[in-house]
Each structure stands twice: as structure tokens, then as C-alpha cells.
C-alpha positions in Angstrom: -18.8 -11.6 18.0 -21.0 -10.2 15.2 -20.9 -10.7 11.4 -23.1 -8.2 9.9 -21.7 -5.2 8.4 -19.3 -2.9 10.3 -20.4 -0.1 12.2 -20.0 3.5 10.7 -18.6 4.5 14.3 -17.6 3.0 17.2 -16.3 3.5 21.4 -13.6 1.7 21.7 -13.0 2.5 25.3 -16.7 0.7 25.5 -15.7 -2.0 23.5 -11.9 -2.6 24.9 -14.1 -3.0 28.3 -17.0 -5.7 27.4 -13.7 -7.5 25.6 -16.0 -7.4 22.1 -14.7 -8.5 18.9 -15.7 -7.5 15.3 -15.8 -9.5 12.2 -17.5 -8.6 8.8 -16.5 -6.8 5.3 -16.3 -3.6 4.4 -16.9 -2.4 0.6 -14.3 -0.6 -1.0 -16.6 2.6 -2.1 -16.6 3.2 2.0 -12.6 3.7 1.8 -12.2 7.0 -0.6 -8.5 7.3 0.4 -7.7 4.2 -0.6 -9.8 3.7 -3.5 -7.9 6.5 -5.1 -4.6 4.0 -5.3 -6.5 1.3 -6.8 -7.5 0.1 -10.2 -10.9 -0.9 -9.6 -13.4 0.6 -6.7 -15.1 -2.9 -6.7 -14.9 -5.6 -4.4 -14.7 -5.9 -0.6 -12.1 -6.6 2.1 -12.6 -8.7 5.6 -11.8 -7.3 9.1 -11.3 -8.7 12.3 -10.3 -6.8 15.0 -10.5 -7.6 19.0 -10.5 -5.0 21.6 -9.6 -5.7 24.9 -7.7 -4.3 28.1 -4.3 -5.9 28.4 -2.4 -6.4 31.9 -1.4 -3.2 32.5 -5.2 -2.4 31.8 -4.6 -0.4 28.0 -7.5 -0.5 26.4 -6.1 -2.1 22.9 -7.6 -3.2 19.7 -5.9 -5.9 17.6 -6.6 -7.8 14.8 -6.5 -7.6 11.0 -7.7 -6.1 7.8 -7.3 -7.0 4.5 -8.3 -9.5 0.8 -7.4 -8.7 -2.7 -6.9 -5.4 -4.6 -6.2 -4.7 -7.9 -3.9 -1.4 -8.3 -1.3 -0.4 -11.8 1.1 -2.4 -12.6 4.3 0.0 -12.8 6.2 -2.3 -15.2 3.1 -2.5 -18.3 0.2 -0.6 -16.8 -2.0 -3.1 -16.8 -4.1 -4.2 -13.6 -2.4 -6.2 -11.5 -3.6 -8.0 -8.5 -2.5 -7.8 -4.8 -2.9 -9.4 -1.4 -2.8 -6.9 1.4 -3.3 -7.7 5.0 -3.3 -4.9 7.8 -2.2 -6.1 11.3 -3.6 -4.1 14.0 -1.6 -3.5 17.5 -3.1 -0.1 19.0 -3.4 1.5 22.3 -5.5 3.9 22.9 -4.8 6.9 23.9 -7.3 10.0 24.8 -4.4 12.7 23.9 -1.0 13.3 22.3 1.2 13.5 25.8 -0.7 10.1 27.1 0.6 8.2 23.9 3.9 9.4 24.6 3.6 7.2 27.7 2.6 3.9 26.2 4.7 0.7 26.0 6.8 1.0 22.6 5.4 -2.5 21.6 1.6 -0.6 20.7 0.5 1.6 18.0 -0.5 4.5 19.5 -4.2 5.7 18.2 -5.5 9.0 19.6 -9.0 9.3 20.1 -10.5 12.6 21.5 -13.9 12.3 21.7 -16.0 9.1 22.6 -16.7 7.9 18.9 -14.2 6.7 16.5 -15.0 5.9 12.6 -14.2 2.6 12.4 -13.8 2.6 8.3 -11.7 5.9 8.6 -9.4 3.7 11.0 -9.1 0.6 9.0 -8.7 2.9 5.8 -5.5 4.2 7.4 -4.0 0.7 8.1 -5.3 -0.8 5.0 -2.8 2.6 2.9 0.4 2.0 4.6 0.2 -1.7 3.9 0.0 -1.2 -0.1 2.9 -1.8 -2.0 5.1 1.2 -3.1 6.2 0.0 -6.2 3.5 -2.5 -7.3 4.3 -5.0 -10.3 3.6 -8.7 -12.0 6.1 -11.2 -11.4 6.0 -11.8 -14.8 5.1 -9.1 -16.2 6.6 -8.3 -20.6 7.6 -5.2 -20.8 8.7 -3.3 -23.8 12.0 -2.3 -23.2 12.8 -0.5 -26.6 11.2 2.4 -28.4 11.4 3.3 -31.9 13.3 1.8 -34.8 13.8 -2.4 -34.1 17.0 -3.5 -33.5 18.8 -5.0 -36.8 18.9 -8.6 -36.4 21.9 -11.6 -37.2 20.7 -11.8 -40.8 20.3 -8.3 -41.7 24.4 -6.3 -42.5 24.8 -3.5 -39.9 25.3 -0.6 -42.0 29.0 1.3 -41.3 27.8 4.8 -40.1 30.9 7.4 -41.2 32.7 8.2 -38.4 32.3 12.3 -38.0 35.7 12.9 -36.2 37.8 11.0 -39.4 38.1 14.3 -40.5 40.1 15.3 -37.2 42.4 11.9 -37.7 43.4 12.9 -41.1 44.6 16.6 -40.4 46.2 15.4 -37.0 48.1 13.1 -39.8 49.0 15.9 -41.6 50.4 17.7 -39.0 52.5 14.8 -37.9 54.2 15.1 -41.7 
């Protein structure tokens, strides 16, 4: 178990053998992806992730990712601040055709060469557990543009209707 900051890159084929397990933060600034759909670049977010061979000897890694973001609210465009939380359930898998063979219940995760970029990795994880759409709870939001609406004290003023002039020569007609 270690604590200090995350390694840059990583074996996980290594580590899925000695059964190690990774704690520590990672900074925002290190995630450029991801820092692109967020508000502020400050701030930093915990992982812990375990890798380890299961039964049918898979090397996995599992774990989580996450803490608090702030992204644009959609409703008012003000910053709004989110929870996220990554849960990691990989395999993996040295090439495309091998994934295609592992138990359904993993996350495939291909890794070519003997190093993986562990920030690059929890980056990815970290994106597709944003929020699409994200918003306050209870957020105002100025729903009219423009001229205010006239209120009970004020008359409504009659507007002349532009197709009067059609009623009266259908009238005439009629005659």
C-alpha cells in the first residue's frame, strides 16, 4: 500500500502479480481531457485502485476514482459543484482479439506494451462518469426575455385583431 503521489506510469501485469494496491491524489492539471469539461482546473481527486489476479488467473485492477468538481451549470451558468466517483472493474488484456475472450463481467483495458499511464487511465474513467447535463437542484433561472409580463393591477391593453377586417366583408357577403 503506498500513499505518496501516483506514479506517471505503471505495469500492471507486475502489479496484478505482487497483488499491490495504490492510494494517493492526483491534481487536476495532470488530467488535460478532463480539465477541459470543468469550471475550475483547481483542486485534486483520490484514487484507489487494487490489482490482483482473480480465479481464473486475469490479471485485474479494481477500485475507484473520484472527489468534487465544479463544471457549468446548464440551467444559469454559474459553477456548480459535483461529486463524481469512477468504479474500476478491468481485465487486462495484451491485444484486441484476447479481450474479446474475457468474462463479460470485466472492463476490458488493452495494454500493448509493458507500461501503462496511470493518470491517462484514470482520466478516461474519471470522463465517462461526468454528468451529461449538469445543473443545481435549485438553481433560478430566468425564464423570460424582454418586455415584463403586465401584472393583476396593470389593464391588459386590447390589441386590434388584424383579421376583423376579413369578419366584416365575410358579413357582407352573407347579405
Amino acid at each position: 500500500m503506498s500513499n505518496a503521489p501516483l506514479p506517471k506510469k505503471i505495469d500492471p501485469r507486475k502489479l496484478a502479480e505482487r497483488g499491490v494496491r495504490i492510494e494517493g491524489e492526483i491534481q487536476l492539471g495532470a488530467l488535460p481531457n478532463l480539465v477541459t469539461m470543468l469550471a475550475d482546473k483547481e483542486g485534486s481527486l483520490t484514487v484507489d485502485l487494487q490489482f490482483e489476479n482473480d480465479e481464473q488467473r486475469i490479471r485485474t485492477i479494481k477500485g475507484t476514482a473520484g472527489g468534487k468538481v465544479s463544471m457549468t451549470c446548464q440551467r444559469c451558468l454559474e459553477p456548480v459543484e459535483i461529486e463524481i466517483e469512477a468504479k474500476f472493474n478491468l481485465a487486462v488484456a495484451p491485444t484486441e482479439e484476447h479481450a474479446k475472450s474475457l468474462p463479460r463481467y470485466y472492463d476490458p483495458l488493452i495494454v500493448e506494451g509493458d507500461e501503462l499511464e496511470l493518470p491517462g487511465m484514470v482520466e478516461e474513467e474519471l470522463i465517462l462518469s461526468l454528468p451529461i447535463v449538469p445543473y443545481h437542484d435549485d438553481c433560478s433561472v430566468q425564464t423570460s426575455f424582454g418586455d415584463e409580463a403586465p401584472t393583476d393591477s396593470e389593464p391588459v391593453s386590447e390589441k386590434p385583431n388584424p383579421f376583423s377586417v376579413l369578419a366584416s366583408l365575410k358579413a357582407d357577403k352573407q347579405k
